[in-house]
Backbone bond lengths (Angstrom), bond angles and torsions (degrees), N, CA, C in turn:
res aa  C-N    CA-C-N  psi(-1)  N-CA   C-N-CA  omega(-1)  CA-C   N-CA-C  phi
1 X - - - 1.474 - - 1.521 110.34 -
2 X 1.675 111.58 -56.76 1.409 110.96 168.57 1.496 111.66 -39.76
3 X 1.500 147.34 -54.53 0.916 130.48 174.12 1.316 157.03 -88.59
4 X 1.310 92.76 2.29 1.686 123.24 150.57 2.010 95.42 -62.88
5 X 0.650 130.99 -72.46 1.515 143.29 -143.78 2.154 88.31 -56.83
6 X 1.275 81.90 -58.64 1.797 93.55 -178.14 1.686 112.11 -59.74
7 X 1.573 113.04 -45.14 1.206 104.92 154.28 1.329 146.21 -30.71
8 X 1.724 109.74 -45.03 1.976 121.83 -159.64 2.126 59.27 -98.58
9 X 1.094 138.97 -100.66 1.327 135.37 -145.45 1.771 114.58 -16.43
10 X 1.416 115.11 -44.44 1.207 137.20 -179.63 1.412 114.88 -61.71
11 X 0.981 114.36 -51.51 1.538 136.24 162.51 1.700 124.83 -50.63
12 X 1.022 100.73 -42.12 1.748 123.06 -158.34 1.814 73.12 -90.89
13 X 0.833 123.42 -65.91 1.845 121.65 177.50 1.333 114.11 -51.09
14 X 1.331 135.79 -28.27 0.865 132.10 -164.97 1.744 108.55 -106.09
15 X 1.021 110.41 -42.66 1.707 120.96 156.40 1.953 103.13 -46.11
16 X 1.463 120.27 -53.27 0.821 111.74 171.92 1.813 149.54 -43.79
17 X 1.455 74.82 -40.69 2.012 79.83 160.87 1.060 110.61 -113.53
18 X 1.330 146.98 6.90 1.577 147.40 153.92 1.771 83.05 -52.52
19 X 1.615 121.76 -64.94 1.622 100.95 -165.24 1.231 110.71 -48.78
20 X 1.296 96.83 -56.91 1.947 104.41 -154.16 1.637 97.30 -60.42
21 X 1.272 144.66 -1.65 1.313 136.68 -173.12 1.503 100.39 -93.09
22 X 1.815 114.10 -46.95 1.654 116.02 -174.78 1.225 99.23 -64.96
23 X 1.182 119.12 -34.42 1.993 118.31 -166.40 1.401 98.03 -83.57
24 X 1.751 101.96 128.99 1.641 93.68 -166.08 1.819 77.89 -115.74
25 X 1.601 121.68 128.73 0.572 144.00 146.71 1.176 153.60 2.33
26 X 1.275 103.21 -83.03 1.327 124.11 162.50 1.346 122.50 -78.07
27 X 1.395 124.88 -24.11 1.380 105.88 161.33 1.058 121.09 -80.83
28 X 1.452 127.64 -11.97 1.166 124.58 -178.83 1.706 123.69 -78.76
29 X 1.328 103.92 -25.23 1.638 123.99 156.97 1.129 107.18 -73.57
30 X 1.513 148.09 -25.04 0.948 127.25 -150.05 1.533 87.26 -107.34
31 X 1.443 125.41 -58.17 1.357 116.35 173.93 1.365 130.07 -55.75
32 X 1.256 123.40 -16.07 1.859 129.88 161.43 1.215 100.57 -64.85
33 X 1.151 115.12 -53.10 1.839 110.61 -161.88 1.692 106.06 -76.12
34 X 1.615 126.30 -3.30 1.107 122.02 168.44 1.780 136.14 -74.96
35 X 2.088 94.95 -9.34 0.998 113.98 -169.60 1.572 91.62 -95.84
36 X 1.251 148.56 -6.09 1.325 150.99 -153.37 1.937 89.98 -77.58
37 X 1.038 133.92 157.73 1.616 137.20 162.73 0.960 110.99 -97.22
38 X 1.587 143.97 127.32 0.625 157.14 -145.84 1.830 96.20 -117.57
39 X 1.416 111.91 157.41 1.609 114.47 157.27 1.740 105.22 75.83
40 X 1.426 108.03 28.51 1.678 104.42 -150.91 1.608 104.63 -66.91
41 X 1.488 104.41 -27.88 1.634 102.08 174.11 1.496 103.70 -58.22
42 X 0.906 114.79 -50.32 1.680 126.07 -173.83 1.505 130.25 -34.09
43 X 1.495 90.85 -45.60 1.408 119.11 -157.18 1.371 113.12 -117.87
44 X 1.616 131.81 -11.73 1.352 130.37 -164.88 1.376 103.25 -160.27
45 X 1.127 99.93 156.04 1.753 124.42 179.33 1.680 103.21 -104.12
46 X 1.173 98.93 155.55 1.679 105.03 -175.35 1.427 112.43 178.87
47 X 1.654 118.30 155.74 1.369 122.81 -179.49 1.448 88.37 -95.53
48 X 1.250 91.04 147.92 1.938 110.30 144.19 0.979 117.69 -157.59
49 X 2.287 94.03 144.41 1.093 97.08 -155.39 1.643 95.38 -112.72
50 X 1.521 121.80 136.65 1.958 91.95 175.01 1.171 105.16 -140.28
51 X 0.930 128.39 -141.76 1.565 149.77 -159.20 1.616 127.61 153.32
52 X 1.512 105.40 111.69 1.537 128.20 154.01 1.033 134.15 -25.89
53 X 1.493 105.97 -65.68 1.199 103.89 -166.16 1.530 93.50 138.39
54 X 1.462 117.08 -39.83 1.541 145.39 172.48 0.974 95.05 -75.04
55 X 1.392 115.10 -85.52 1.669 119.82 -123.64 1.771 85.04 -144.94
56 X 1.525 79.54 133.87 1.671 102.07 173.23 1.750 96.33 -102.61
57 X 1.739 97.01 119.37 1.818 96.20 -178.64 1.708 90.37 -118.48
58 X 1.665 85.28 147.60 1.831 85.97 149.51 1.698 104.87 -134.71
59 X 1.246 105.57 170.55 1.450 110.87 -155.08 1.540 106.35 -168.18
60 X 1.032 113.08 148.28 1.391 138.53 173.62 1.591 119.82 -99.97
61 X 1.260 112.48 128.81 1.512 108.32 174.14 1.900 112.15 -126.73
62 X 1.220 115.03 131.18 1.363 109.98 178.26 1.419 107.36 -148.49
63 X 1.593 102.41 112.63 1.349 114.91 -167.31 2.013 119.46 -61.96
64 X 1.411 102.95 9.84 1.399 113.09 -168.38 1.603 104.81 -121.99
65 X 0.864 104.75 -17.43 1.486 111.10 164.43 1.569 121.10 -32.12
66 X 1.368 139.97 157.06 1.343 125.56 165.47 1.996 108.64 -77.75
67 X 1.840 94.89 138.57 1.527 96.58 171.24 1.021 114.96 -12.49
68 X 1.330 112.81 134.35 1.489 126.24 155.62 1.556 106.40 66.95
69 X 1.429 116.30 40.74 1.636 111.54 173.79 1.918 100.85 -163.42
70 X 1.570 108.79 13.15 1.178 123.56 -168.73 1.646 75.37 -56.35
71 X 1.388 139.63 -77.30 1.272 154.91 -138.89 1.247 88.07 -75.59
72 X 2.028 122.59 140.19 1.367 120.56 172.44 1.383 88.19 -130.08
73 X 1.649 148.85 117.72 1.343 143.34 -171.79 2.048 86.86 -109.98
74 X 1.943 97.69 136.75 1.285 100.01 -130.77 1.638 78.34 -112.40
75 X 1.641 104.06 -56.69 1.516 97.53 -174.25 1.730 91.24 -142.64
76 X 1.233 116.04 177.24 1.558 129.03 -159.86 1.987 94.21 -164.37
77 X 1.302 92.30 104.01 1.476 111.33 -178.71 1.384 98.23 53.46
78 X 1.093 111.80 69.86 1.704 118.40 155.27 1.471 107.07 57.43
79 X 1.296 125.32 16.72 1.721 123.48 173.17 1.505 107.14 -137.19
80 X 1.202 111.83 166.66 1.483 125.24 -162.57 1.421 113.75 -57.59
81 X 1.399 131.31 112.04 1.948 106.08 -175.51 1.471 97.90 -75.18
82 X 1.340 100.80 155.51 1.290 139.10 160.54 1.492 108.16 -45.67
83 X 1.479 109.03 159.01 1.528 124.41 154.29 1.569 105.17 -62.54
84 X 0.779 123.99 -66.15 1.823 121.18 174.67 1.373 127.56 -46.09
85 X 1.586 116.68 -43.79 1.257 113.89 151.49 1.371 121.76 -41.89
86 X 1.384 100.22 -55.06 1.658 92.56 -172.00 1.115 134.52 -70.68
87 X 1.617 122.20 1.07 1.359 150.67 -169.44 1.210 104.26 -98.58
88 X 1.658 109.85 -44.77 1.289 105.05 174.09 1.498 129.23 -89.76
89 X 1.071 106.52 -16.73 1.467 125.29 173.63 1.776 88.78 -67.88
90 X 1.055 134.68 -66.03 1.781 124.46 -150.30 1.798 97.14 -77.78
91 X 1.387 114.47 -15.33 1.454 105.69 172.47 1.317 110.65 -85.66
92 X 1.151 126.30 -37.04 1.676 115.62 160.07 1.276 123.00 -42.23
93 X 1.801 103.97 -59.82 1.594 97.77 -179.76 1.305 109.23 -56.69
94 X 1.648 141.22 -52.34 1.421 136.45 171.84 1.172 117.02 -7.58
95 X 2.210 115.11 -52.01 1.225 105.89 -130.94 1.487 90.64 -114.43
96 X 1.360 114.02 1.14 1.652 139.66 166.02 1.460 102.55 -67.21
97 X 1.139 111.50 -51.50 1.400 120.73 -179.15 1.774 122.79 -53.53
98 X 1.461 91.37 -47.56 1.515 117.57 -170.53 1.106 104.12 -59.39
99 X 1.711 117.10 -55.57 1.563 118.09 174.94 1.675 119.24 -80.01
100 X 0.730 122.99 10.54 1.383 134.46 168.40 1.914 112.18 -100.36
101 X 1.341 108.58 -23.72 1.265 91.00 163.44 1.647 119.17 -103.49
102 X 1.589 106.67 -9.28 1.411 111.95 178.62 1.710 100.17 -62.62
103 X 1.360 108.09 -52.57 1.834 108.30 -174.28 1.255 103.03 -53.66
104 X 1.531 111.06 -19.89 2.179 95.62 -156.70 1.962 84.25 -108.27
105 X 0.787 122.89 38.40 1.469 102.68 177.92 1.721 117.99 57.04
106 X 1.234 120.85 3.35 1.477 119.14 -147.50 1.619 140.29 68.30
107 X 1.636 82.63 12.62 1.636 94.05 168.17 1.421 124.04 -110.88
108 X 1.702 116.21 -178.21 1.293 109.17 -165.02 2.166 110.43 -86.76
109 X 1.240 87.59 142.24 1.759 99.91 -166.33 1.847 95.28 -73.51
110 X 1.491 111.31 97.64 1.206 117.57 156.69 1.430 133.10 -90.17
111 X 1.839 110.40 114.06 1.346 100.61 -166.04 1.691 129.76 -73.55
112 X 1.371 101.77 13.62 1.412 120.50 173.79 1.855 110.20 -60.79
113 X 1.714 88.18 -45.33 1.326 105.49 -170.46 2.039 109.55 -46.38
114 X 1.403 104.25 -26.75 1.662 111.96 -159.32 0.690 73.79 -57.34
115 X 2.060 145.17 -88.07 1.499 161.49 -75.98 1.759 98.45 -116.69
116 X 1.309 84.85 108.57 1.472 109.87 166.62 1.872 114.12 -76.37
117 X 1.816 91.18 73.98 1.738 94.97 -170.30 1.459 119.96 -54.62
118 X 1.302 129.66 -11.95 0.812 138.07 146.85 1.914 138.69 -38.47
119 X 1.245 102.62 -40.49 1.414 136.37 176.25 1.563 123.45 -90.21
120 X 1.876 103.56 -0.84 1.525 95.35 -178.42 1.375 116.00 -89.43
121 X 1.326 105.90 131.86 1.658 120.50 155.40 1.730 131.06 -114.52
122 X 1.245 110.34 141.05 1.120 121.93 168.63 1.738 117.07 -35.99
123 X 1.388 128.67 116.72 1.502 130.03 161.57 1.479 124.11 -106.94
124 X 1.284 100.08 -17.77 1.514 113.88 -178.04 1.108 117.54 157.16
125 X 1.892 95.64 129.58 1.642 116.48 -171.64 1.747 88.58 -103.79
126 X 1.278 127.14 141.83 1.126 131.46 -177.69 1.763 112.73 -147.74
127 X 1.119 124.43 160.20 1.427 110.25 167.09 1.711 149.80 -19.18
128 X 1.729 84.23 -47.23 1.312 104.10 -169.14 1.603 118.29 -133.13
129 X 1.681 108.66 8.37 1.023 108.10 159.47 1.925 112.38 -175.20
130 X 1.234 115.40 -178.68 1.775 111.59 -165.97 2.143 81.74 -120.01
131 X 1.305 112.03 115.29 1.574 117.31 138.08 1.386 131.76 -85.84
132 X 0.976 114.37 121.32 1.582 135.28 -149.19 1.904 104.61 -123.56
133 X 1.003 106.56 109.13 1.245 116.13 160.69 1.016 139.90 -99.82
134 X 1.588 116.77 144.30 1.919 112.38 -155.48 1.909 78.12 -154.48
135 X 2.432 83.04 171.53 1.173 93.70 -175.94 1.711 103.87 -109.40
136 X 1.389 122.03 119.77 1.797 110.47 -165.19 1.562 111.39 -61.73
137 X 1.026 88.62 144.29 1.721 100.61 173.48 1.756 99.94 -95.21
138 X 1.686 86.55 139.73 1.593 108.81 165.36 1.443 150.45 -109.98
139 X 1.245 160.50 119.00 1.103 127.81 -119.53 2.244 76.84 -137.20
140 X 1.323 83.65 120.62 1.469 98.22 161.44 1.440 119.88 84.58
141 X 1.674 133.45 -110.05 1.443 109.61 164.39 1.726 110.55 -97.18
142 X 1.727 114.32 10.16 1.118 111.62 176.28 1.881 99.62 -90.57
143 X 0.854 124.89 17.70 1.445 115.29 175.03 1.572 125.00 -91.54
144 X 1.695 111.92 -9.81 1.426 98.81 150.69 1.131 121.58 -74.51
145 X 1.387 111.35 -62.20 1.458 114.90 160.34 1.400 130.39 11.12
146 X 1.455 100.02 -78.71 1.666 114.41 175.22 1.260 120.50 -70.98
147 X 1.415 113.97 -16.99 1.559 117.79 -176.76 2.078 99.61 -67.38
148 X 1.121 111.72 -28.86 1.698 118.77 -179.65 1.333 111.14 -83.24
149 X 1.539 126.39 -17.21 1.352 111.50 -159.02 1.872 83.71 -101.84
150 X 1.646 83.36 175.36 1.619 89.92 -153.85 2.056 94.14 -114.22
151 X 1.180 123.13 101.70 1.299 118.48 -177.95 1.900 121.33 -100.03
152 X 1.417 100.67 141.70 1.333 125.20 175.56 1.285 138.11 -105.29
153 X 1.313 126.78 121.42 1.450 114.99 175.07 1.335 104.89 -128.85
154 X 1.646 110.34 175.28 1.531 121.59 -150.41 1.335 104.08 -132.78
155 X 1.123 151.96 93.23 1.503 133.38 -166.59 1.887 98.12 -130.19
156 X 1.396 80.48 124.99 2.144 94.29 -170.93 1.836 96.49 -72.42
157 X 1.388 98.09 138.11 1.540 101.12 158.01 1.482 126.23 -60.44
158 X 0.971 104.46 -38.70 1.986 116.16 173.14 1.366 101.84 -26.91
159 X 1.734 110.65 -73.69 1.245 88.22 -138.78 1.389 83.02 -133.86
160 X 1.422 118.13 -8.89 2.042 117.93 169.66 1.523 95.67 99.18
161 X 1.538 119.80 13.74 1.446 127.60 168.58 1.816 114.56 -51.24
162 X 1.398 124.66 120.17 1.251 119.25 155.60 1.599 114.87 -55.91
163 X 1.566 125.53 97.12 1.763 118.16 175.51 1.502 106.94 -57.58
164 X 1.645 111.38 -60.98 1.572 102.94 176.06 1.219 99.41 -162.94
165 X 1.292 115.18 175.33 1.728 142.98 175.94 0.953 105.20 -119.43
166 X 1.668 113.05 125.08 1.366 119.12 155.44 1.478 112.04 -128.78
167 X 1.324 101.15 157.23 1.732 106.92 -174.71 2.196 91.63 -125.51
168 X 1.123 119.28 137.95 1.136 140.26 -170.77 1.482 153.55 -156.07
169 X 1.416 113.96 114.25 1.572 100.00 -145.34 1.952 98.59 -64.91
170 X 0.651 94.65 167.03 2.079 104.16 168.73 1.604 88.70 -92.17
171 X 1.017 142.29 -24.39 1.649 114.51 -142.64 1.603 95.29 -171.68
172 X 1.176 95.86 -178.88 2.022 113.22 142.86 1.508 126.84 -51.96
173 X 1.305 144.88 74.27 1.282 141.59 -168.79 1.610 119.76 -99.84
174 X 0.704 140.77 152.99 1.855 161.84 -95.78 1.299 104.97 -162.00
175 X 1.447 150.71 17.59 1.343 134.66 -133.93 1.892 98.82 -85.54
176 X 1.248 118.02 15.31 1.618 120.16 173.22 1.341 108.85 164.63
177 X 1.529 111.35 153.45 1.163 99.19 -177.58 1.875 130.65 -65.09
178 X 1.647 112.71 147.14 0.864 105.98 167.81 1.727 101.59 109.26
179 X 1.443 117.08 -26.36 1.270 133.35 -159.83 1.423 106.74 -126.71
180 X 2.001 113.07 125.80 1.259 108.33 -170.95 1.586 101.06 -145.09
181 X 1.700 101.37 112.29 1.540 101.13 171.70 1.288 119.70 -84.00
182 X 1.637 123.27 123.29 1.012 144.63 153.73 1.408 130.85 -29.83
183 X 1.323 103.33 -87.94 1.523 111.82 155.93 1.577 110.64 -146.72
184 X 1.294 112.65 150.41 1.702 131.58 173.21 1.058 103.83 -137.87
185 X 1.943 100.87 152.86 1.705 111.67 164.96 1.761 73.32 -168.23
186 X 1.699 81.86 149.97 1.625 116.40 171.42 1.411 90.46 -138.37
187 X 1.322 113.21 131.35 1.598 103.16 171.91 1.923 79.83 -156.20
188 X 1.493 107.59 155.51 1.336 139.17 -158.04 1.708 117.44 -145.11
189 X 1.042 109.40 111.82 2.004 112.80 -175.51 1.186 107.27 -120.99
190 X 1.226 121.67 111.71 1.541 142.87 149.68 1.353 107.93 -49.78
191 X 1.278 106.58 -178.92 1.803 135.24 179.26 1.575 110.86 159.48
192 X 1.561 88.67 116.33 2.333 83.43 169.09 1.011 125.21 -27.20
193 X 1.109 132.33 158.10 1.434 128.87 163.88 1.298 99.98 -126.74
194 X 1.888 118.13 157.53 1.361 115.76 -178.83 1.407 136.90 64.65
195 X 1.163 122.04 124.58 1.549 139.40 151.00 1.220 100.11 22.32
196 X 1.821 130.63 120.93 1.799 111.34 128.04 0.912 132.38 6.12
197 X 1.627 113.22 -65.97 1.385 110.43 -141.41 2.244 102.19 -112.15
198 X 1.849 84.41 14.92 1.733 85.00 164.95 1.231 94.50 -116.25
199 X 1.415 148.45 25.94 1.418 133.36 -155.15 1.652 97.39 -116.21
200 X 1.529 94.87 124.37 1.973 97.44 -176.28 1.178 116.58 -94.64
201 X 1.533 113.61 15.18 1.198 107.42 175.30 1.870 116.86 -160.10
202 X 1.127 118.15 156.67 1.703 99.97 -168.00 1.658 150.68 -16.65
203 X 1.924 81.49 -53.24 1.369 109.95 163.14 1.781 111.08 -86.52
204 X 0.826 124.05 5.53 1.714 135.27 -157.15 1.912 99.61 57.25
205 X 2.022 92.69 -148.41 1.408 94.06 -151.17 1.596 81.61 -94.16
206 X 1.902 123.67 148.80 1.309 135.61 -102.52 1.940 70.45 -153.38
207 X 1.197 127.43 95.70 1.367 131.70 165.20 1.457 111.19 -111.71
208 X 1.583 102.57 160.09 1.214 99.68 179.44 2.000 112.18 -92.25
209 X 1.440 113.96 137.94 1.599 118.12 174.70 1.150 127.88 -91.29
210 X 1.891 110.48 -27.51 1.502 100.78 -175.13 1.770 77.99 -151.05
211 X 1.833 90.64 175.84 1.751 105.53 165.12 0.872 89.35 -156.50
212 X 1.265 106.06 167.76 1.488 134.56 -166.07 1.781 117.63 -149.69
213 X 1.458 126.55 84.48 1.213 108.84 164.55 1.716 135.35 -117.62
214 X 0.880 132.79 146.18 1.528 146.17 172.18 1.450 129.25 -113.84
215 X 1.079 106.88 141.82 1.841 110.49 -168.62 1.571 105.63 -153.77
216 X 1.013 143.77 106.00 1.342 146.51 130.63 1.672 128.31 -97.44
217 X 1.492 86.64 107.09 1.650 79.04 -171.11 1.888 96.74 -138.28
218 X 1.227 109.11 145.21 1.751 107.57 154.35 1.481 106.85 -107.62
219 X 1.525 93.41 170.87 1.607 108.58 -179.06 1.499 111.00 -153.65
220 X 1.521 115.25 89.87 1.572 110.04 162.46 1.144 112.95 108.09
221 X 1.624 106.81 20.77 1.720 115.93 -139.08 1.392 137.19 5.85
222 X 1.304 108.81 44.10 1.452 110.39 175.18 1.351 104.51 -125.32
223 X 1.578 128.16 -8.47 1.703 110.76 -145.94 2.075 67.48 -151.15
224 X 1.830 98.24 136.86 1.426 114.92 178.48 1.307 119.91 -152.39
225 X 1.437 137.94 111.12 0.752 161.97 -123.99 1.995 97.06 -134.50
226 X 1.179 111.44 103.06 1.324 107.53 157.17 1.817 113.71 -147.40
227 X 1.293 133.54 149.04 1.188 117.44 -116.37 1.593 108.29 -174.36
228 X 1.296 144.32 83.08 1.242 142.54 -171.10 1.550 115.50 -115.73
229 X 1.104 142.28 134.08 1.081 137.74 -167.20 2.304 103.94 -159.67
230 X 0.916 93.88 171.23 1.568 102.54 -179.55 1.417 107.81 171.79
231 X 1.787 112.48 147.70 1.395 101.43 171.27 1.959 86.92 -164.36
232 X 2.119 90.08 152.45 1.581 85.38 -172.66 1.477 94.20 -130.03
233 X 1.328 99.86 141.49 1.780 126.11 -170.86 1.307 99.79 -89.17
234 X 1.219 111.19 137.03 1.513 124.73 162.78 2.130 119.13 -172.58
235 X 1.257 93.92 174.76 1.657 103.00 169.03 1.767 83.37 72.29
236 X 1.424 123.99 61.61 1.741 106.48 170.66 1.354 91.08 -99.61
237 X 1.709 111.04 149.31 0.769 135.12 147.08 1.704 135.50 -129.67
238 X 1.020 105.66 119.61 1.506 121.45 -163.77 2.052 110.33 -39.94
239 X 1.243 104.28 127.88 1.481 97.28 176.24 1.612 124.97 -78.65
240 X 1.197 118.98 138.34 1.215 138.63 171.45 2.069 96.08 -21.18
241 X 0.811 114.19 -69.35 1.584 108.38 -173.13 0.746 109.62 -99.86
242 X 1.817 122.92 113.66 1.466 132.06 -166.62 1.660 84.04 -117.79
């Protein structure tokens, strides 16, 4: 009996990296993540809906709008926003913006860029889809940081769809002295958008539906950072000038 048992165990391991050896990896991340759309502010209109922790907003975004009114913030805890809300709501997004192109050089944020293709391994081949584990890449003083957190991706057999990305601490992490993260997660969910017969690519065009982030961290024991946020995309519709 003992060696029957060690046998199917032996096997079940050994079937195991026979897959992960035929499944080459990196192209397979690399060609899912090619179907993703790129430029989505650019190119599409969409609700979002999120929440702080504060304030549950929903909001409108339409990249054709006149400057500085692309963003329409619609209601704030289920009642009408204000003129002030909405002033302040589109100067946040502005200044969201601002630092998002200072980190990217002024270019577009490709989430290919996180995935240390180098670093992918197999987590699970399953029916209906391959989890793939990698080590995130960091850009600047967040790159120790990310070198500790432990990242995941989801890619469906159907259609070679990225489901989502997440980046995630394992533990309590250290990324310098003096400074101790608690817990983190960034995680990101796609879904096609559009018709069959508009879709340019297997899965069609590859938007993002929800996010998800978390942060508890101190630093120096004086300065603490804890931090919940989420918001879910929907109703896109493609802009007049593509």
């Amino acid at each position: 009996m003992l060696k029957k048992v060690i046998s199917v165990f032996l096997f079940s391991v050994v079937s195991g990296h026979a897959a992960a050896a035929t499944l080459n990896l990196q192209n397979l991340v690399t060609d899912a993540f090619a179907a993703l759309e790129s430029g989505v502010q650019d190119r599409w209109q969409f609700t979002e809906a999120s929440d702080d922790g504060e304030f549950k907003r929903l909001a409108r975004y339409n990249p054709q709008a006149p400057e500085g009114q692309q963003w329409l913030l619609i209601t704030v805890d289920d009642r009408a926003a204000s003129d002030d809300e909405v002033a302040e709501f589109r100067r946040q997004k502005r200044e969201q913006k601002e630092r998002e192109n200072e980190r990217n050089g002024g270019a577009e944020t490709n989430p290919l860029d996180s995935i240390d293709l180098e670093s992918l391994r197999l987590l699970e081949d399953n029916a209906s889809a391959w989890r793939i584990g990698f080590t995130p890449v960091g850009a600047g003083e967040g790159r120790k940081m990310m070198a500790q957190m432990q990242g995941t991706v989801s890619i469906s057999k159907s259609g070679l769809c990225v489901e989502y990305l997440e980046i995630a601490s394992p533990g309590p992490v250290k990324p310098q002295i003096g400074v101790k993260v608690n817990h983190f997660l960034s995680r990101f969910e796609f879904a096609p958008v559009g018709e069959p017969e508009q879709q340019n690519a297997q899965c069609g065009r590859l938007l993002p539906v929800a996010m998800q982030f978390e942060i508890n961290m101190r630093a120096f024991g004086v300065m603490a950072v804890d931090r919940t946020m989420s918001a879910r995309y929907s109703d896109y519709q493609a802009a007049s000038a593509r």
